[in-house]
Structures are given as structure tokens and as C-alpha cells.
N, C-alpha and C positions, 0 to 999 in steps of 0.2 A: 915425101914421108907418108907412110899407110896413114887411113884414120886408124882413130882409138877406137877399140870394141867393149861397150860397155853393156852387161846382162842387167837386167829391172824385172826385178819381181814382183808382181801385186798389179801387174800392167791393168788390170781388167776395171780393180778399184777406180775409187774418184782419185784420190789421189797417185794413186802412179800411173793412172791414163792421162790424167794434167802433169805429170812431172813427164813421161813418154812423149805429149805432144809438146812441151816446153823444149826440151832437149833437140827433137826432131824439127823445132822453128828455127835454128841458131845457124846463121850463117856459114859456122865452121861445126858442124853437127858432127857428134859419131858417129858410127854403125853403131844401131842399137837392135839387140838380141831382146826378146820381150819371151821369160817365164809365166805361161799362163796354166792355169789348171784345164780349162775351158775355152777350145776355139771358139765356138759357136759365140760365147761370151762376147768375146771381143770383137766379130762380127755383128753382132746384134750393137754393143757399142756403138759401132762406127756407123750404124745404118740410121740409128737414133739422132745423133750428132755428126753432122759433118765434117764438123772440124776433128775428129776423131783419125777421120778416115786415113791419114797420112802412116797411122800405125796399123795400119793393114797390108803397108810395103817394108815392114821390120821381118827377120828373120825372127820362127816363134818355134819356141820347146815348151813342149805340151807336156805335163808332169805337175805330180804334187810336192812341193819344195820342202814335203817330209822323205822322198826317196834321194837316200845318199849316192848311191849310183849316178844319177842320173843327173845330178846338180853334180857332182865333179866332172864328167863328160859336159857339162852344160859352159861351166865356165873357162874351160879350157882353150886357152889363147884371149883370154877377157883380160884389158889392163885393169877393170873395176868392173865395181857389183853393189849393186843400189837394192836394197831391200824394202819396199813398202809393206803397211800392215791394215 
């Protein structure tokens, strides 16, 4: 059975970079697609903390989660979609 592909948005925050590497510690982990506005962000994250770094091998869609376009392409083929704020 595929994994589950689940999109998180807000990856870069405190909180959805600890809900991102929560998910990505679990035994039976999805694929997790990681919504960032900001590569470099989450780069700079991971450089800071290493425990970070695990969400630097998540597939990332660079975009602002005000453009509708791009968030319907984004979650397409996604069983769930996690919104951080």
C-alpha cells in the first residue's frame, strides 16, 4: 500500500517545523509535502537546528498560501492537508 501524502503548511514556523519533524520521526511516516513561502527559511531552520534537518528531504512548494492557483495544484493527489498558523 502507497504511503499517505500529506501537505503542512506553515512548515518554516515553530510550530509546523515541530508538527513537520513529529510526523517525519514516526515509524510509519507519510510523505510529507512541506508549503513554504521561503526556501532559504527553512534552510536556514535546518542549519540552526539539526534536528530540523530531516525536513530538508520533504518534497517543498514555494508559494504564498493566499495564491489559489497554486494551492489547488499543490494538494492534488494529497489524502490531508495540515494548516499551521
Amino acid at each position: 500500500m502507497p504511503r499517505q501524502t500529506i501537505l503542512l503548511t506553515g512548515a518554516t514556523g515553530h510550530l509546523g517545523a515541530t508538527i513537520a519533524k513529529d510526523i517525519l520521526g514516526r515509524p510509519d511516516a507519510p510523505r510529507l509535502r512541506l508549503l513554504v513561502r521561503n526556501d532559504d527559511k527553512l534552510r536556514k531552520l535546518a542549519a540552526s537546528d539539526r534536528s530540523m534537518e530531516p525536513l530538508l528531504g520533504c518534497e517543498r512548494v514555494v508559494t504564498d498560501i493566499r495564491h489559489a492557483s497554486t494551492i489547488e495544484r499543490s494538494v492534488a493527489g494529497d489524502e490531508a492537508v495540515t494548516q499551521m498558523c
